[in-house]
DOZA-431210 format. One record per atom (N, C-alpha, C, O): residue in three letters; x, y, z; atom name; residue number from 1. Coordinates in steps of 0.2 Angstrom, whole numbers. Layout:
N
ala	X	Y	Z	CA	NUM
...
***
This chain:
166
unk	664	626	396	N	1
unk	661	619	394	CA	1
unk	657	617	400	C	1
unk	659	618	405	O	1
unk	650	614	398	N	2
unk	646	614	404	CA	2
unk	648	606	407	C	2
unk	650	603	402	O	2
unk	649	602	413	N	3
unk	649	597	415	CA	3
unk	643	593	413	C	3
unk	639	593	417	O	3
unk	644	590	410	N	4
unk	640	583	410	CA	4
unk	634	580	415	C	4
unk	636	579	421	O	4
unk	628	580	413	N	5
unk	623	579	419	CA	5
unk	621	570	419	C	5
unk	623	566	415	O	5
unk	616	568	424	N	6
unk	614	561	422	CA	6
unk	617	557	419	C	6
unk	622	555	421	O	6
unk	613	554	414	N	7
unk	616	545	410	CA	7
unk	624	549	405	C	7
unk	628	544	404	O	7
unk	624	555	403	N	8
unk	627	557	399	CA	8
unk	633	557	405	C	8
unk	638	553	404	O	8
unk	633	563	412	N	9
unk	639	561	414	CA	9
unk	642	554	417	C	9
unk	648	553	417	O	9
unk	637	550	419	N	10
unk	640	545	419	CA	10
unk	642	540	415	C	10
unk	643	534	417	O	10
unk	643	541	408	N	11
unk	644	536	402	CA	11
unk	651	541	402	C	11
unk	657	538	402	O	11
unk	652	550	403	N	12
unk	658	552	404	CA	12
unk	663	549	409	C	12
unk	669	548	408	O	12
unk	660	548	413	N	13
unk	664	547	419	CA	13
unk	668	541	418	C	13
unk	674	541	418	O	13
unk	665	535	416	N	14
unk	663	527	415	CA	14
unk	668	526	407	C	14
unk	670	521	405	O	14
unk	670	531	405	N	15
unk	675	531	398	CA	15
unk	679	534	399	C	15
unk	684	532	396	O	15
unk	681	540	404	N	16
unk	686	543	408	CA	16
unk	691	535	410	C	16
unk	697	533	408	O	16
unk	686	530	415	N	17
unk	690	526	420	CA	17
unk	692	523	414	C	17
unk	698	524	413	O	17
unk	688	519	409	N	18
unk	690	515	404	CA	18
unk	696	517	400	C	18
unk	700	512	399	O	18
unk	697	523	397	N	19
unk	701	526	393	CA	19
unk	708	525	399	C	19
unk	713	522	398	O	19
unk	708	528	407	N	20
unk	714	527	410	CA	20
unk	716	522	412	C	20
unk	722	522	414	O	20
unk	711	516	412	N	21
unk	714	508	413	CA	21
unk	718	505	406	C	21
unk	723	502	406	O	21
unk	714	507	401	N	22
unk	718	506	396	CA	22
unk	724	510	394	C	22
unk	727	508	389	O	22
unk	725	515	396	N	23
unk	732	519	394	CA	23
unk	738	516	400	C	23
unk	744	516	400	O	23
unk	734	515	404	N	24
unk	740	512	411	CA	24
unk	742	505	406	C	24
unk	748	506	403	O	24
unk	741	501	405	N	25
unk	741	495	401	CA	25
unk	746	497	395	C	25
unk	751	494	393	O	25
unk	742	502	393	N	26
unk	750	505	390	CA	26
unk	756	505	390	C	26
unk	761	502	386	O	26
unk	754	508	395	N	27
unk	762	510	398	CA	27
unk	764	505	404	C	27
unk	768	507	408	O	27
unk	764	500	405	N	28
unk	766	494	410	CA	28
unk	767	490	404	C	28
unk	771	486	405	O	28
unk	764	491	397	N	29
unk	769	485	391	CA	29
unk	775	488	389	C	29
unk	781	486	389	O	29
unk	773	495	387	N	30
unk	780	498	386	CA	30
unk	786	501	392	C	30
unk	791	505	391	O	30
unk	784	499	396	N	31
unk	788	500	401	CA	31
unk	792	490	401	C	31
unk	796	490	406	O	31
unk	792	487	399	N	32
unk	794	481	399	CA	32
unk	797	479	394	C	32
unk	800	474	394	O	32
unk	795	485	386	N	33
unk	798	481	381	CA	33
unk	791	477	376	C	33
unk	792	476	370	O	33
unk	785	476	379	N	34
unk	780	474	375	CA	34
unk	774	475	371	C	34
unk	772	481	373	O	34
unk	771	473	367	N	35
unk	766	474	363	CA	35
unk	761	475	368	C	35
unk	763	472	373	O	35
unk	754	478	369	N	36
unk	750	477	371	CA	36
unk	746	469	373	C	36
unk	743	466	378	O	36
unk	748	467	366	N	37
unk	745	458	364	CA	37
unk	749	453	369	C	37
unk	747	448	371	O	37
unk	755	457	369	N	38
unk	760	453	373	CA	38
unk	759	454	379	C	38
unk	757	448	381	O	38
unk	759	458	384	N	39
unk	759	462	388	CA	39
unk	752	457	391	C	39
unk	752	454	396	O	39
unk	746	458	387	N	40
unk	740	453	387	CA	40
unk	740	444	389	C	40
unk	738	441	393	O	40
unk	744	443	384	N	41
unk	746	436	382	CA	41
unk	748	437	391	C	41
unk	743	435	396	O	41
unk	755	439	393	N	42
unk	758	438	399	CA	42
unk	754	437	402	C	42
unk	754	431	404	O	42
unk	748	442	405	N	43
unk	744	441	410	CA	43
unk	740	437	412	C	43
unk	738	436	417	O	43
unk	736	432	404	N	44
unk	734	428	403	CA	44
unk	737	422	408	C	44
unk	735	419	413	O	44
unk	745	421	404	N	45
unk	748	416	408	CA	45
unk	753	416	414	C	45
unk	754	410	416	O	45
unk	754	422	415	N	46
unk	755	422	423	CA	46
unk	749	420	429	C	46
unk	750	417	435	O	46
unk	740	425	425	N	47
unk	738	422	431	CA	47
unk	733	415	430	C	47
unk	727	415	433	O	47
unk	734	409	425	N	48
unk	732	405	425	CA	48
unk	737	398	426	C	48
unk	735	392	425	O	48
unk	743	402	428	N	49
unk	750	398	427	CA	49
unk	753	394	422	C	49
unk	759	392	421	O	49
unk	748	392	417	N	50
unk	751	390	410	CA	50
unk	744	389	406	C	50
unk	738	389	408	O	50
unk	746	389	400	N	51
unk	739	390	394	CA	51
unk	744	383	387	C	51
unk	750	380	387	O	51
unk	739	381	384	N	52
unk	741	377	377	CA	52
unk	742	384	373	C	52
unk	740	389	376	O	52
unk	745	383	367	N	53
unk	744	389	362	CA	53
unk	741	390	359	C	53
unk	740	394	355	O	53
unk	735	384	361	N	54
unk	729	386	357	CA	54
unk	724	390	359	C	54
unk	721	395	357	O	54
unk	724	388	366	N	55
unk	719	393	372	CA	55
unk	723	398	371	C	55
unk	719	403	370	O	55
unk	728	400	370	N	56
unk	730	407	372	CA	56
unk	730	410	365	C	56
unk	729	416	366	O	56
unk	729	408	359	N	57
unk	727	409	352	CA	57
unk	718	412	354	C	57
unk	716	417	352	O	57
unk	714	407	357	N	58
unk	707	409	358	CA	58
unk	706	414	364	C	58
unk	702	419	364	O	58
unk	710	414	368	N	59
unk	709	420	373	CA	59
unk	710	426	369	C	59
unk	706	430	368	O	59
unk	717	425	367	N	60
unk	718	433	363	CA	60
unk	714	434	359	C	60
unk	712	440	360	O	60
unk	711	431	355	N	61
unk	710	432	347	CA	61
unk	713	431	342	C	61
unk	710	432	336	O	61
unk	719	430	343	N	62
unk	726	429	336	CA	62
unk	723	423	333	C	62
unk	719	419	335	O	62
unk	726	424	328	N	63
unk	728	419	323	CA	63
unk	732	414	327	C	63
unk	734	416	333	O	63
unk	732	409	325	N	64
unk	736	403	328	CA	64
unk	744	403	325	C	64
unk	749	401	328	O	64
unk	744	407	320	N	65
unk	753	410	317	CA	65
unk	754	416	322	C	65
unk	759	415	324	O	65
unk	751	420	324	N	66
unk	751	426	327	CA	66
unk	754	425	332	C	66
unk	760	427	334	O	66
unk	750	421	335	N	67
unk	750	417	343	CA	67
unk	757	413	343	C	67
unk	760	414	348	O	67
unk	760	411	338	N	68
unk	767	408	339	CA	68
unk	771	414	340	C	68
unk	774	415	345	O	68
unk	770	417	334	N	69
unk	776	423	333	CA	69
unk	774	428	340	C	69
unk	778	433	340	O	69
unk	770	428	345	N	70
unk	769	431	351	CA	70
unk	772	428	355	C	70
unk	776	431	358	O	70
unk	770	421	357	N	71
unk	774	415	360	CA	71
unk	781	416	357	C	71
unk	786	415	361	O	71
unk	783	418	352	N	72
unk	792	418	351	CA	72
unk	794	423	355	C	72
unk	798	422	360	O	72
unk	791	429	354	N	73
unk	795	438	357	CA	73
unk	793	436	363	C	73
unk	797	439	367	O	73
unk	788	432	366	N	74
unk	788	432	376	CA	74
unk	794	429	378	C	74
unk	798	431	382	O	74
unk	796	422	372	N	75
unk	802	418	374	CA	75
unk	809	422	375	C	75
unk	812	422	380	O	75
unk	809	425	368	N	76
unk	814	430	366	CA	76
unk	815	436	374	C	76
unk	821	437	376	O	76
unk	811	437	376	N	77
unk	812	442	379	CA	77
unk	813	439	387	C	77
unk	815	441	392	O	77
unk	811	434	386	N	78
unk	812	428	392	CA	78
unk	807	428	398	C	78
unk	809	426	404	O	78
unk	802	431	397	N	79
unk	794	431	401	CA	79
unk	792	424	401	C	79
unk	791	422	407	O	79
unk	790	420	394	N	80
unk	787	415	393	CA	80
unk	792	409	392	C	80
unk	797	411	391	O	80
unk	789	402	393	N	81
unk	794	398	390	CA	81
unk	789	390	388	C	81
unk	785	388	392	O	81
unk	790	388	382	N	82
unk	787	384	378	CA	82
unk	788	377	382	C	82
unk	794	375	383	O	82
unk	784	372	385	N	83
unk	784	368	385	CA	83
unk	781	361	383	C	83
unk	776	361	380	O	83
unk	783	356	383	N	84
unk	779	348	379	CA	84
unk	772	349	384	C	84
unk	770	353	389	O	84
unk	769	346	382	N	85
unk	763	343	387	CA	85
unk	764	337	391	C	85
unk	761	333	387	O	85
unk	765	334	394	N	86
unk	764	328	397	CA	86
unk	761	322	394	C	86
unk	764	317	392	O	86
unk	754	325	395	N	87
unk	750	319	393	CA	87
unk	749	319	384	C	87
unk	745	315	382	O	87
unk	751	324	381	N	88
unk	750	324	376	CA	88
unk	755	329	371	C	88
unk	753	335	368	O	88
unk	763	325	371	N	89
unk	766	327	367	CA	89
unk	767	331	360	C	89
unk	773	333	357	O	89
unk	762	332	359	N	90
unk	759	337	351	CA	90
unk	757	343	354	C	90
unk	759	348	350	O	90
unk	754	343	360	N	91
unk	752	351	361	CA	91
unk	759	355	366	C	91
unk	763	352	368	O	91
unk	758	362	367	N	92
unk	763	365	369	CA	92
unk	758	369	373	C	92
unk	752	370	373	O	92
unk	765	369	377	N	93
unk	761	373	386	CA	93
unk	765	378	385	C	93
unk	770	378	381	O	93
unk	763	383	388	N	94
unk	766	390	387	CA	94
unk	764	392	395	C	94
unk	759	392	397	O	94
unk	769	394	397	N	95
unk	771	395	405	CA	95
unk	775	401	406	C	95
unk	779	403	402	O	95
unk	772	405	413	N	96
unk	778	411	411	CA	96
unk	785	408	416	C	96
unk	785	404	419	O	96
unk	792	413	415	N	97
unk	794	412	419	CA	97
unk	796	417	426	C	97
unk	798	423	425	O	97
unk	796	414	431	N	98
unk	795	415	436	CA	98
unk	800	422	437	C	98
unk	798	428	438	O	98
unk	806	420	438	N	99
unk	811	424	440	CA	99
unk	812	431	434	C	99
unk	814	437	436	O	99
unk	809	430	427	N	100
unk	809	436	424	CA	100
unk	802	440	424	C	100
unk	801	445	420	O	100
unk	798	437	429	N	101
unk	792	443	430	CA	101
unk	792	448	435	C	101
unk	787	451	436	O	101
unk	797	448	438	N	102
unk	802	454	441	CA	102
unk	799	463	439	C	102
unk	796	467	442	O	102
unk	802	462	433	N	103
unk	801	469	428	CA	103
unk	795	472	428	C	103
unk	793	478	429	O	103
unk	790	464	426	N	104
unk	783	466	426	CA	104
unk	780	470	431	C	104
unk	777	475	431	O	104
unk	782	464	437	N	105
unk	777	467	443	CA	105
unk	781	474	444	C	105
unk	777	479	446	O	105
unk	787	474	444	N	106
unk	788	483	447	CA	106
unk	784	487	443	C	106
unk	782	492	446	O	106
unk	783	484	435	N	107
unk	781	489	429	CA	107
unk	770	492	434	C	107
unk	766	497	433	O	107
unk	769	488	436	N	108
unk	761	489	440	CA	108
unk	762	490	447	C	108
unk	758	489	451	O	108
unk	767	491	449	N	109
unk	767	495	457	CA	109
unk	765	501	456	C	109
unk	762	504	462	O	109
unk	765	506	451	N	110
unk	762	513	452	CA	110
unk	757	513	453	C	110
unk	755	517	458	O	110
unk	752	508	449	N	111
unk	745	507	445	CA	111
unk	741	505	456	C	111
unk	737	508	459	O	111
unk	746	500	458	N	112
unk	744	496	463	CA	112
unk	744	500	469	C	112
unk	740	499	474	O	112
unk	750	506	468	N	113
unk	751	508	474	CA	113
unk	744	515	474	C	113
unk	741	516	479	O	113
unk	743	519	469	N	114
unk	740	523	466	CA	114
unk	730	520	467	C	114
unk	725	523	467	O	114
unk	731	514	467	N	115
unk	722	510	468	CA	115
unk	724	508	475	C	115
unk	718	506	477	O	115
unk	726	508	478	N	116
unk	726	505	486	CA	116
unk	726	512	489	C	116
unk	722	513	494	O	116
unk	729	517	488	N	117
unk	726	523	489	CA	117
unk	718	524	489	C	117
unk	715	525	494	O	117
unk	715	524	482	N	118
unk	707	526	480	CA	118
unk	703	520	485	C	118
unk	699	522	489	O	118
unk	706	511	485	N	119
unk	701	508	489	CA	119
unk	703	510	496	C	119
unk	698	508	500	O	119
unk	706	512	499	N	120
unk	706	514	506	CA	120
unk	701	521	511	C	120
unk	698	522	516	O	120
unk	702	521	502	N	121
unk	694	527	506	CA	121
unk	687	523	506	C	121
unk	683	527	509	O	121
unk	685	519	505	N	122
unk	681	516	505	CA	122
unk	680	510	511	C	122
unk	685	506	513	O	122
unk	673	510	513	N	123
unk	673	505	519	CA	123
unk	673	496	515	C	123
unk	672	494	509	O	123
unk	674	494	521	N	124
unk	676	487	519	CA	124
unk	667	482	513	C	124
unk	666	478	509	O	124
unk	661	487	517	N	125
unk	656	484	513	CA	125
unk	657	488	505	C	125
unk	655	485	500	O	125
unk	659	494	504	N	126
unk	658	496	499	CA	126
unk	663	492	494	C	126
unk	661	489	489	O	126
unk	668	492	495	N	127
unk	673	488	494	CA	127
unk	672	481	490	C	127
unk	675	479	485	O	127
unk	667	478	494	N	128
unk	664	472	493	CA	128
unk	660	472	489	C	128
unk	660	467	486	O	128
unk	656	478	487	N	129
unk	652	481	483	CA	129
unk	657	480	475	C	129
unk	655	476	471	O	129
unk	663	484	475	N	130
unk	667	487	472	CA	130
unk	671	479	466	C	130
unk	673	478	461	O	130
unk	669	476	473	N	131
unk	673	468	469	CA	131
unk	669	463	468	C	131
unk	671	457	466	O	131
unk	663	465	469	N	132
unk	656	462	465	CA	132
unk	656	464	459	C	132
unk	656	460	454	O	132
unk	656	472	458	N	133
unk	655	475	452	CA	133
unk	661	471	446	C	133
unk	660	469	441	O	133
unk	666	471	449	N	134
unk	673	470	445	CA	134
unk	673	461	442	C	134
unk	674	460	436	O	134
unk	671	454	447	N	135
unk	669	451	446	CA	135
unk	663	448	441	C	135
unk	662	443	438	O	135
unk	658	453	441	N	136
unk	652	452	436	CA	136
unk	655	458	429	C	136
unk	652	458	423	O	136
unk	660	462	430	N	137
unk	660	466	423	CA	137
unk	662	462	420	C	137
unk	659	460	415	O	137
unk	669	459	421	N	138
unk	676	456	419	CA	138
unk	670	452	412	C	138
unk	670	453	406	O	138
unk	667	448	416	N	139
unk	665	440	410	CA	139
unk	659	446	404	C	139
unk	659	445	398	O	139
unk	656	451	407	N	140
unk	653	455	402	CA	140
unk	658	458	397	C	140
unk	658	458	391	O	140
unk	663	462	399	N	141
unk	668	463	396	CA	141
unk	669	457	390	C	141
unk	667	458	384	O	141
unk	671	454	392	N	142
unk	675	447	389	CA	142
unk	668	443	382	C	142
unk	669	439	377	O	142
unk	662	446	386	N	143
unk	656	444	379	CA	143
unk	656	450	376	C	143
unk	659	448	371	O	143
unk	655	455	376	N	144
unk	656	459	373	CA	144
unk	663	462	368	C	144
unk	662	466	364	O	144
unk	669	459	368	N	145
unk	673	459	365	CA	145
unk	672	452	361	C	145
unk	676	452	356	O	145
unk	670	448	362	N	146
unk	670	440	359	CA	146
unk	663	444	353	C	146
unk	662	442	347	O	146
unk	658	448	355	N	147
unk	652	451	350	CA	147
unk	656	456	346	C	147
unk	657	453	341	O	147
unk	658	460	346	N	148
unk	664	464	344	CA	148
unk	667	462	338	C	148
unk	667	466	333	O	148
unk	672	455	338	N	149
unk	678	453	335	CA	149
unk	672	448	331	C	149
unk	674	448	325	O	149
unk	666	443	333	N	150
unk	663	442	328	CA	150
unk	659	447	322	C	150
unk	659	446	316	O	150
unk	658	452	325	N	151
unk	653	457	318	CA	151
unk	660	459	315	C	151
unk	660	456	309	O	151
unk	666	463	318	N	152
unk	671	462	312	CA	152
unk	672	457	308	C	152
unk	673	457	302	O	152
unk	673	451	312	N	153
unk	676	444	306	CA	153
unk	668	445	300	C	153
unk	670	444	294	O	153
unk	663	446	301	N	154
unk	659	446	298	CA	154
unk	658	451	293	C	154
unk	654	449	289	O	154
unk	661	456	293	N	155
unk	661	461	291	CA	155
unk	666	464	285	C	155
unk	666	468	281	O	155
unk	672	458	288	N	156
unk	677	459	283	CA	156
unk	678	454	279	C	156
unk	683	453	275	O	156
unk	670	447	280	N	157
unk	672	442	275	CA	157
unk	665	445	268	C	157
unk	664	441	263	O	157
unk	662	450	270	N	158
unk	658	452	263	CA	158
unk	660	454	260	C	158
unk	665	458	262	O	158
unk	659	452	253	N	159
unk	662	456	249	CA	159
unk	664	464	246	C	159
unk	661	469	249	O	159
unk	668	466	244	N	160
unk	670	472	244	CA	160
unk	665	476	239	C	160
unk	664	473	234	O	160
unk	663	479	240	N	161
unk	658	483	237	CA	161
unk	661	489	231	C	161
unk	664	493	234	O	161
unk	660	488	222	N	162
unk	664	493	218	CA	162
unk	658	498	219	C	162
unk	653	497	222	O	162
unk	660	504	214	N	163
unk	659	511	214	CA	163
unk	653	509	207	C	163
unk	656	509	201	O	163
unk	648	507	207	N	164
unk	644	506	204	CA	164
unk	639	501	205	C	164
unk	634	499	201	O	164
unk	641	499	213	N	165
unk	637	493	215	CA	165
unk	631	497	218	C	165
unk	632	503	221	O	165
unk	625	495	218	N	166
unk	620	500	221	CA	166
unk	616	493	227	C	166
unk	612	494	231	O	166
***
């Protein structure tokens, strides 16, 4: 099979890395017992230190029922834990807990110890380079899943098409 040249190898390359961030992600939910959704959710809320359940409904994507029943299995599983608001006793905080992200973080020590290997080959400017790029993907990522999940919802709100419709 011939290797890949140009725009081609590097859209190879660039779906290699993509496909192995997401299979690690995998495997660090199910190394914990979680859903990817969850596993997601978690991460939301550990590194913002607490979310309402509606933000974490808008961050994911869920349904606002989804998002409870996601919030139950974090609780159930004892990652997450539901809180009042303060200032506004109708909304719920959702917070992780501290002493059961244990699991987790061991579950991303491969990931961690395995990437601090790759950035060590790199000098301190490229590096800089490296976390520029990651900084400016992140929010692209994040519009392009938000363009993504609008064409589906659009997509599954037409109507269905019979065997006679032209």
């Amino acid at each position: 099979m011939a290797t890949p040249t140009g725009d081609e190898g590097e859209r190879a390359v660039f779906r290699s890395y993509l496909d192995a961030v997401g299979l690690q992600g995998l495997a660090s939910a199910e190394a914990v017992g979680l859903h990817t959704s969850e596993w997601y959710a978690l991460s939301l809320i550990t590194r913002e230190g607490s979310l309402t359940s509606g933000e974490l409904s808008a961050r994911t994507g869920l349904t606002t029922g989804a998002t409870t029943r996601l919030i139950d299995r974090l609780e159930r599983a004892g990652y997450a834990r539901r809180t009042a608001d303060p200032k506004d006793r109708r909304r719920v905080i959702v917070e992780p807990v501290p002493d059961a992200l244990d699991g987790a973080e061991e579950a991303v020590l491969p990931a961690r110890r395995h990437i601090a290997e790759v950035m060590a080959r790199y000098t301190p400017e490229q590096r800089a380079l490296l976390f520029d790029y990651f900084r400016n993907a992140a929010p692209a990522f994040l519009a392009a899943t938000e363009e993504i999940r609008k064409g589906a919802a659009a997509r599954r709100a037409r109507p269905a098409r019979g065997m006679g419709d032209g």
